[in-house]
N, C-alpha and C positions, 0 to 999 in steps of 0.2 A: 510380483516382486515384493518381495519381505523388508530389504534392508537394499541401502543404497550405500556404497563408499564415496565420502564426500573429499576434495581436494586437502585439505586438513582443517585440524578443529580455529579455534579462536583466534591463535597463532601459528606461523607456519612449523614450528617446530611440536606443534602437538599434533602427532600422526601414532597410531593409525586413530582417523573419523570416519564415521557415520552416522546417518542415519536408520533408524527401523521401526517395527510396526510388530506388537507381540504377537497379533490375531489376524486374520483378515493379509490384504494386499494396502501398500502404499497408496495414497492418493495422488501422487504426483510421480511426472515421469520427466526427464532430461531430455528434451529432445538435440541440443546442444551446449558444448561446451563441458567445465567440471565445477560445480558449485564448490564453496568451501562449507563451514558451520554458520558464521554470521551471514553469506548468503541467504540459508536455505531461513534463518530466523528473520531476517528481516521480509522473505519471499512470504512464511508462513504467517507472518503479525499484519502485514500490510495486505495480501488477500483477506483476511478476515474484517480490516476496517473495510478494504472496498465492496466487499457483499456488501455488507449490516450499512454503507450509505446507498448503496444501492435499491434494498430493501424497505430502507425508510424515504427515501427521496424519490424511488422511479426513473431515478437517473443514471445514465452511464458513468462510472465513474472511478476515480483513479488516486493512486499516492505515489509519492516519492517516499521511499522509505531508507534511512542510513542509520549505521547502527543502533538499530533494532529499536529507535524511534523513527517516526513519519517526519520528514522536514516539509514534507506540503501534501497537502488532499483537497481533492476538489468535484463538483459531480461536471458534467459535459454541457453546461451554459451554452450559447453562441459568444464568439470571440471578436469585440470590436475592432476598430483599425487601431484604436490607443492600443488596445492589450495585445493587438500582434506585435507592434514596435516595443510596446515594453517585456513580453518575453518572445522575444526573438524568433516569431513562429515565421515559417516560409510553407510550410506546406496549403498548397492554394488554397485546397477546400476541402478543411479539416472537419472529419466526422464527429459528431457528439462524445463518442470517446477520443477521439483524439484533443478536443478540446479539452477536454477532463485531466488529461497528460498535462499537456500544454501548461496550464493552469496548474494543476499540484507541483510542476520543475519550475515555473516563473515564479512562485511565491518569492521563494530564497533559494536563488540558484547557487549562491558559496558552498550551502549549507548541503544543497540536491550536488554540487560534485562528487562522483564516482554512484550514487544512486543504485537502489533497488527499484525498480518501478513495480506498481501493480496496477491488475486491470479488470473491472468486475464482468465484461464482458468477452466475447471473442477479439481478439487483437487483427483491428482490418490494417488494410495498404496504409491509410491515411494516418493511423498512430504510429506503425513500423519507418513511417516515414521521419514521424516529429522524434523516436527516439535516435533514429541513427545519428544526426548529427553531434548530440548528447555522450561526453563521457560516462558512461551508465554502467555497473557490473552487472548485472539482468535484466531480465522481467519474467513476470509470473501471470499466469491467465485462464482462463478455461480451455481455450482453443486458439487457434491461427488460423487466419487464411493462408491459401500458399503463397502467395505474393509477399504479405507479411515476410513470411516466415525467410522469402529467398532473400529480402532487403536487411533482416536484422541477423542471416548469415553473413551479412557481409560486415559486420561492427570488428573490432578488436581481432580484426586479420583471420577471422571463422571463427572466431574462440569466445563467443559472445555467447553467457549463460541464456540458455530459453528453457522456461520450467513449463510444463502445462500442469495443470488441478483438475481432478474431477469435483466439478461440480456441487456434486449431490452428496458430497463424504458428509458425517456424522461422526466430527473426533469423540471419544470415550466422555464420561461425566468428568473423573479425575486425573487429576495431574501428578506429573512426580516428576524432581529436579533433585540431581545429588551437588552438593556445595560441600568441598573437603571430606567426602566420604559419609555427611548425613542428607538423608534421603527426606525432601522436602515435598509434602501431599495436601494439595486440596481441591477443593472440586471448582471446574472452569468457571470464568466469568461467564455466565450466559445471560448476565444482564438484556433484555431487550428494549433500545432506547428507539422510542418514538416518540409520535405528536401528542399521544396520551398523557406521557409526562409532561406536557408543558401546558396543560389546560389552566391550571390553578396561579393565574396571574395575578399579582399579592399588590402591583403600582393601582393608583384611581383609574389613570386610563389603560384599560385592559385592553385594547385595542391592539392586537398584533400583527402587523401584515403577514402574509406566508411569507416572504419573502426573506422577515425576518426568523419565523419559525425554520423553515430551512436550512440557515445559516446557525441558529442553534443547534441542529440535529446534527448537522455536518462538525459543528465544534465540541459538541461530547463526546461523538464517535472515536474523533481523531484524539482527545482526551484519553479514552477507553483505551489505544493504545501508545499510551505516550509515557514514558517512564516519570515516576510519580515526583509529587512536586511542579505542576506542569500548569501552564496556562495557552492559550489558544485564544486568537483573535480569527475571525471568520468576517469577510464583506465577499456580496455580490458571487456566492455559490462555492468560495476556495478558502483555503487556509491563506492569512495570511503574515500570520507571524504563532512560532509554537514553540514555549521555552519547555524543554525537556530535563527532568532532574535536577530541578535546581537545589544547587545544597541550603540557599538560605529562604525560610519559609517566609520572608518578605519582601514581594514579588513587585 
């Protein structure tokens, strides 16, 4: 499939939308429901933060993403008995990605209402479980289990967006966005941010736990995609506070 028709663009009265792909097949398929445009953007910016913390951390790991910034990222920690009561988890025994869930929607749950989730991994029982309770417009993933996938038919009366992604896609070098009819080109951020970048510790005591370096990886990722002007606080493996766009550059 070449081109996908989305439910409408930005606002509901800009129709007709879609999506499409000049060459090649889509990377992604709808297994349910009708995405709109800010959907499929926040589905496509938030899979790409959860890879690249995936990639850097080793961890399972997840975002809440609303328009088309992240309001929480996190990788899949174990979850205390404090940080169950402070975001509201019930599911018993929540898998490494579902902790990961858990954690990027408790950062700032105001902020995660109506929510894009992503997920760097297959979406098992135990996350399809922590999102259902969740006001959420989607999630986006590699894969489903079936159980998943029968628990988060059931959100939003069946009409609950599930995106799956392959994988293994490789989007193009360049980019292009038209804004009032001029055509806006340049080539992707392909920044790769890891541990390498943080060797060069400039304080006396150079001394970093991982612990700390982790929570730096995890807060420039989520920076990477966070509309500019932007700050990020990271403790203990999550976001936990991320100012997106801010119009005065004194933060």
């Amino acid at each position: 499939m070449t081109e996908l028709e989305l439910k409408y663009g930005c606002n509901p009265n800009q129709k007709p939308s879609r999506i499409f792909i000049d060459a090649g097949e889509l990377p992604v398929e709808v297994l349910n429901g009708k995405p709109g445009y800010i959907n499929f953007m926040d589905a496509l910016n938030g899979y790409q933060l959860v890879r690249e913390l995936k990639e850097a951390t080793g961890l399972p790991s997840a975002a809440s993403f609303k328009h088309v910034s992240p309001a929480g990222a996190a990788v899949g920690l174990p979850l205390s008995e404090l940080d169950r009561m402070m975001f509201f988890a019930d599911v018993v025994e929540p898998s490494p990605l579902a902790c990961a869930y858990i954690r990027a929607r408790g950062a700032d749950r105001v902020s995660s209402y109506g929510d894009w989730a992503a997920l760097s991994d297959v979406c098992d029982e135990e996350t399809a479980a922590a999102l259902v309770p969740e006001v959420s417009d989607g999630v986006i993933a590699p894969g489903y289990t079936e159980e998943a996938l029968r628990l988060l038919k059931t959100k939003r009366k069946g009409g609950y967006n599930i995106v799956q992604i392959e994988p293994g896609y490789i989007p193009r070098e360049v980019e292009r966005k038209d804004v009032y009819g001029v055509t806006f080109e340049q080539g992707r951020n392909n920044l790769k941010i890891g541990s390498d970048m943080l060797q060069n510790v400039v304080t006396k005591n150079n001394l970093m736990p991982q612990s700390a370096l982790r929570d730096l990886l995890i807060s420039l990722i989520t920076l990477k995609y966070t509309q500019s002007n932007s700050v990020c606080y990271v403790s203990g493996g999550q976001a936990i506070g991320i100012g997106a766009g801010q119009q005065s550059r004194i933060q």
